[in-house]
C-alpha positions in Angstrom: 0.0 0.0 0.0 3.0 2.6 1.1 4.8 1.4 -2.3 1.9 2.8 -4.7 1.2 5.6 -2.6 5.2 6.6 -3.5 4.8 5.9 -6.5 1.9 7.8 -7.4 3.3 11.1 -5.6 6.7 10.5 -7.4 4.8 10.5 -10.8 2.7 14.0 -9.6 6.2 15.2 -8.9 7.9 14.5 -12.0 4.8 15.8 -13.7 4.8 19.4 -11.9 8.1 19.5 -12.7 8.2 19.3 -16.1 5.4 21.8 -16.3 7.1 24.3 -14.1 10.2 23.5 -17.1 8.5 24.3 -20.5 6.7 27.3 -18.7 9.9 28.4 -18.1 11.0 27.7 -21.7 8.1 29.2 -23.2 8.8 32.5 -20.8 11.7 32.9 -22.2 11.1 32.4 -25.9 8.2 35.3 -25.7 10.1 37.2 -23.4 13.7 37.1 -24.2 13.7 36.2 -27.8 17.7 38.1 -28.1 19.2 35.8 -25.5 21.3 33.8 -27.7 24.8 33.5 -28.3 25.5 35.6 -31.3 25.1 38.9 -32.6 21.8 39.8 -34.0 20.9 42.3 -37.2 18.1 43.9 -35.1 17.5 47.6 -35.1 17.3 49.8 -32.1 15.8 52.6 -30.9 14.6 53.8 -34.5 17.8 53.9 -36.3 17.3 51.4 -39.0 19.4 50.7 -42.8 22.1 49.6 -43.8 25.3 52.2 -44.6 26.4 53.2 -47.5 29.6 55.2 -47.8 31.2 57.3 -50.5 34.0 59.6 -51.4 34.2 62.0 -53.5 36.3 62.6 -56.1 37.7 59.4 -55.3 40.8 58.9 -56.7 41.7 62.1 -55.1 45.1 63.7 -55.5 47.3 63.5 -52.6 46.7 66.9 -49.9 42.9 67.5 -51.1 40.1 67.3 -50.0 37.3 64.6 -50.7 33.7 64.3 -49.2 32.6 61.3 -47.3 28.7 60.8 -47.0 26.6 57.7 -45.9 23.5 56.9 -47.1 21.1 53.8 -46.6 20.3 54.9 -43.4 17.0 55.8 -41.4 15.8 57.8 -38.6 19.3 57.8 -36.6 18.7 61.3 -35.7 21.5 62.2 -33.0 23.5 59.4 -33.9 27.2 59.3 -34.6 29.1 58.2 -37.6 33.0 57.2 -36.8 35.0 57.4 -40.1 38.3 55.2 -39.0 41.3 53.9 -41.4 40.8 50.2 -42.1 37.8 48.9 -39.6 35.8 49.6 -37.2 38.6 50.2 -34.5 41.3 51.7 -36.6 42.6 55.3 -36.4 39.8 58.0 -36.1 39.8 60.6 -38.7 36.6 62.2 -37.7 33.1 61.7 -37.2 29.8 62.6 -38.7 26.6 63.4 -36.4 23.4 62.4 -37.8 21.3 65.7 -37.6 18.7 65.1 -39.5 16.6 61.0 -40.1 18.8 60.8 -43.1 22.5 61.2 -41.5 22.9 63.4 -44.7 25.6 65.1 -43.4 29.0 65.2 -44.6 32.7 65.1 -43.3 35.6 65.8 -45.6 39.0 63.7 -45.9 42.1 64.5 -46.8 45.3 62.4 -46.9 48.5 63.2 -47.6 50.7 59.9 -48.2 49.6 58.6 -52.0 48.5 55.2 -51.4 45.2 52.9 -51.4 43.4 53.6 -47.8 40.1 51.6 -46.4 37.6 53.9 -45.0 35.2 52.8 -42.4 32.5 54.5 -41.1 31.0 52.8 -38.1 27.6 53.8 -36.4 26.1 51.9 -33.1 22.9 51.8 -34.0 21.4 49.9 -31.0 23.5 52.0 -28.4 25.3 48.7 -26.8 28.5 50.0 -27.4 30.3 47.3 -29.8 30.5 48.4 -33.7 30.4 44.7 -35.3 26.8 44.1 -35.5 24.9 43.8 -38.4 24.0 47.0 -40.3 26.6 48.7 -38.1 29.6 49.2 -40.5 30.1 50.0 -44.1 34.1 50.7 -46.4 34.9 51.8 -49.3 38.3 52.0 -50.7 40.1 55.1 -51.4 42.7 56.1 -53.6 44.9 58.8 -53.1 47.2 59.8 -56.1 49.9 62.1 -56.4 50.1 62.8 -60.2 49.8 66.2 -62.3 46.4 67.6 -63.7 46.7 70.2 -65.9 44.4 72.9 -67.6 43.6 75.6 -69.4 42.6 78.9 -66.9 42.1 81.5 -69.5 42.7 83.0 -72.9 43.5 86.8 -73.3 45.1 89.1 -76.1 47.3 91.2 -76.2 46.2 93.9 -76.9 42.5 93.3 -75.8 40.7 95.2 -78.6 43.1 94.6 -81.5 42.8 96.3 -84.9 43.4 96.3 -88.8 47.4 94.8 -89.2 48.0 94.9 -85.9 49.8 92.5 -83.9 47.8 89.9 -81.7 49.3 88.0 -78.9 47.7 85.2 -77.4 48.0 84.5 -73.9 47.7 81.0 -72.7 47.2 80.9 -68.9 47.9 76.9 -68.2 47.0 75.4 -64.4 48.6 72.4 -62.8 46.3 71.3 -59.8 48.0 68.1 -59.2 50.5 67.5 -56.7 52.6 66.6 -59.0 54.3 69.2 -62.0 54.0 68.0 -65.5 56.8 68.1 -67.6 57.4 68.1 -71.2 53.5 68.2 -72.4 52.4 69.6 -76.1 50.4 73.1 -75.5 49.1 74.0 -78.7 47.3 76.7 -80.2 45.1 77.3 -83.6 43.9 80.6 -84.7 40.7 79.7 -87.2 37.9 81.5 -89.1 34.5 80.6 -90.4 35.0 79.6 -93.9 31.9 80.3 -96.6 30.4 76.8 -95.3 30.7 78.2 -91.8 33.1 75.8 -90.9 36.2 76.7 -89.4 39.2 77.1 -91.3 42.7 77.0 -90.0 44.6 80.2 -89.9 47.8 79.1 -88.8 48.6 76.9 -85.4 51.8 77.1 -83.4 52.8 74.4 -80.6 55.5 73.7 -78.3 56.5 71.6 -75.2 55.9 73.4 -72.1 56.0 72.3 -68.3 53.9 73.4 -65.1 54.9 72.9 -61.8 52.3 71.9 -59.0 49.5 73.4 -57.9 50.8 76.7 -60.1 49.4 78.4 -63.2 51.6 79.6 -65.7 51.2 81.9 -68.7 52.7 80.9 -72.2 52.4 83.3 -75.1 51.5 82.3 -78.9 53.6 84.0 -81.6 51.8 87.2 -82.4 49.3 87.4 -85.9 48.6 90.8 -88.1 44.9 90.1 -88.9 42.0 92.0 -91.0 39.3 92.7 -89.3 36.7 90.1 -88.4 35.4 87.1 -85.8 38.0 84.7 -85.2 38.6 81.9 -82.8 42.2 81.0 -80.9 41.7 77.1 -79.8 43.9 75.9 -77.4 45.1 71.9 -76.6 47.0 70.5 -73.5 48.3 67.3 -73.8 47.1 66.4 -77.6 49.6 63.3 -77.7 48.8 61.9 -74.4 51.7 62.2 -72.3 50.7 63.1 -69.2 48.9 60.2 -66.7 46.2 63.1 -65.0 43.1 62.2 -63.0 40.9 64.6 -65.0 41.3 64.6 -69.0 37.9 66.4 -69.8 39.7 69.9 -69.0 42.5 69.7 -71.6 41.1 72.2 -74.3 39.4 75.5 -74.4 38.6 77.9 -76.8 37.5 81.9 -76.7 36.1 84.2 -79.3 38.5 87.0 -80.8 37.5 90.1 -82.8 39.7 92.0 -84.9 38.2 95.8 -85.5 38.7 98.1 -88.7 
């Protein structure tokens, strides 16, 4: 009689028990659903996205300045963006503070040493103070170069308001922005006029190999023309055979409007 009584309280024990268990369980699934061991990709507080970032121009030349924005990003208003070299706990370089939902603020970069650099910009979106969470982190490589860039500032004439046989001097004002100087390039000019197809028809063209140190601008003068009176145009070429290695090609040639009077 004791024996089954036992046994029948053992089995109302073991019963409670495992009740009391998977309540706990299921407590802690509805409750706690984050308790795990790993990192999670949820947002916090709001701030929501994933980072984008970008430089720009990007290559850059070596000493100047280029602008680093993230986008991808959602009400963070008040957050902070850490811009570091190579990850998340690399040198800082600055910081960008999210003042408006988009973070479209901006911080510029500038790096003097010409090399390839990894830019990080790290934001702790769910305020528990470690960067390597999902959605947290975004790079982008940079390249900083130190080569020439040349191009053409202005035109002028000498003198400004020419006349009938006289003399006309153009003057070539040529820019370097690189940080490098570029040496030995062609600079030529060509001094045309609309033909009776309105086309323009060479006058005469004079070139030579010139050189412009960094970050300068220098001015070259063309041989001087006697000229009738009439519209002309003095077109001017940097770099026609490709020598120079420059970040920005589009800026090579220029061209102004020049009017001889009676």
């Amino acid at each position: 009689m004791s024996r089954r009584l036992n046994l029948q309280l053992f089995k109302m024990t073991s019963t409670k028990a495992l009740a009391i268990v998977v309540s706990l369980l299921v407590f802690v699934i509805i409750a706690a659903p984050n308790i795990t061991g790993f990192a999670t990709a949820v947002d916090s507080g709001g701030c929501r996205g994933v980072p984008v970032l970008t430089l720009s121009p990007n290559p850059v030349q070596a000493g100047k300045i280029s602008i680093a924005r993230v986008s991808g990003l959602v009400d963070c208003n008040g957050k902070t963006i850490d811009m570091k070299l190579d990850n998340c706990f690399g040198q800082q370089l600055g910081s960008i503070r999210c003042v408006d939902k988009f973070c479209s603020s901006a911080f510029q970069v500038k790096l003097s040493a010409p090399k390839d650099y990894l830019i990080a910009a790290c934001i702790d979106k769910n305020s528990n103070g470690y960067l390597y969470d999902a959605g947290e982190r975004a790079t982008s490589l940079f390249k900083v170069r130190s080569m020439p860039d040349v191009y053409v500032s202005k035109i002028t004439f000498l003198p400004s308001d020419p006349r009938r046989s006289q003399q006309v001097i153009p003057v070539i004002s040529v820019g370097n922005r690189g940080s490098a100087s570029a040496y030995f390039f062609n600079l030529r000019v060509t001094l045309s006029q609309k033909d009776s197809n309105n086309r323009d028809a060479t006058i005469t063209s004079w070139e030579n190999n010139v050189q412009v140190d960094a970050n300068s601008v220098k001015d070259f003068r063309a041989p001087g023309y006697s000229l009738s009176p009439g519209d002309y145009k003095v077109t001017v070429e940097l770099d026609r055979l490709d020598y120079l290695n420059e970040l920005n090609e589009l800026d090579n040639n220029a061209d102004a409007k020049l009017k001889v009077y009676p």
